[in-house]
C-alpha positions as CSV (number, residue, x, y, z in Angstrom):
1,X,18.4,12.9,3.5
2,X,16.1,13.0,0.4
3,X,17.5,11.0,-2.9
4,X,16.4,11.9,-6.5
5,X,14.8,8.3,-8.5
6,X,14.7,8.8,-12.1
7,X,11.1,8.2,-13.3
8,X,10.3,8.5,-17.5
9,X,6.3,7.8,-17.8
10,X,4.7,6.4,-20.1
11,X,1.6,8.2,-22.3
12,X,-0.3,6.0,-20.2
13,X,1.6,6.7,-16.7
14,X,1.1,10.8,-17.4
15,X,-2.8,10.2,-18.1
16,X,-3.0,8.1,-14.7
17,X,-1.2,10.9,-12.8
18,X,-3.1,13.6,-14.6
19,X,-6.4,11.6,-13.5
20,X,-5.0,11.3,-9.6
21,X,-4.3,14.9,-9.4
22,X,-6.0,16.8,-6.6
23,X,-5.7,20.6,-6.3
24,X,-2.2,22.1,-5.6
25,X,-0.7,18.8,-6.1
26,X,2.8,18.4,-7.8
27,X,3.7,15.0,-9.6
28,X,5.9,13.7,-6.3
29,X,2.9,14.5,-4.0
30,X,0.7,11.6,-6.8
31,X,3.4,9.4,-6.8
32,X,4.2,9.5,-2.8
33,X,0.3,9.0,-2.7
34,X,0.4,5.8,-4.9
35,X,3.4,4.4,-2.6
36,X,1.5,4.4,0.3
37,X,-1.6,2.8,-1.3
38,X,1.0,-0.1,-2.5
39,X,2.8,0.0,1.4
40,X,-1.2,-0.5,2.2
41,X,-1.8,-3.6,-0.2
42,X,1.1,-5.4,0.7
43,X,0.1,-4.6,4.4
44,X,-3.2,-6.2,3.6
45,X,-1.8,-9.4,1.7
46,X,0.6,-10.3,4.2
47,X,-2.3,-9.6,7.1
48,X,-4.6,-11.4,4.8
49,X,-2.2,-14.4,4.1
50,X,-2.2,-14.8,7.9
51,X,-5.6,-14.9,8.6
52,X,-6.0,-17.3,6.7
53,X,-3.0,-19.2,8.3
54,X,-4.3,-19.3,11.2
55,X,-7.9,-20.1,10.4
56,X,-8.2,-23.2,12.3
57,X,-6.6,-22.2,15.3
58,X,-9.5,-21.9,18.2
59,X,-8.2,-19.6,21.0
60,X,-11.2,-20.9,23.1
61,X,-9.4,-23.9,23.2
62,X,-6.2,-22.7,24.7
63,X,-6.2,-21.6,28.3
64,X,-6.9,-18.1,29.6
65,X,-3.4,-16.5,30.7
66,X,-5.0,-14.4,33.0
């Protein structure tokens, strides 16, 4: 089921869009494009954050399960 959000750019927002774009491209298709890039970054922070929580860990050290 598709929903309807309300969206009022800003001058700013409308010259970003503009800028973004491509050929035969409506305003949704810029916008859809923009949420996956920010799906993407959060992917990457969260994949990010645990790399680096797990830094230290040394699988060499653990024994082979196989």
């Amino acid at each position: 089921m598709s929903k309807t959000i309300g969206f009022r750019p800003t001058e700013d927002d409308e010259r970003i869009i503009r800028e973004a774009m491509r050929d035969d491209e409506r305003t949704a298709d810029v916008i859809r494009r923009a949420l996956r890039l920010l799906d993407r970054e959060a992917w990457l922070a969260r994949a990010r954050a645990d790399a680096e929580r797990l830094v230290d860990e040394d699988l060499s050290d653990e024994a082979d399960d196989w």
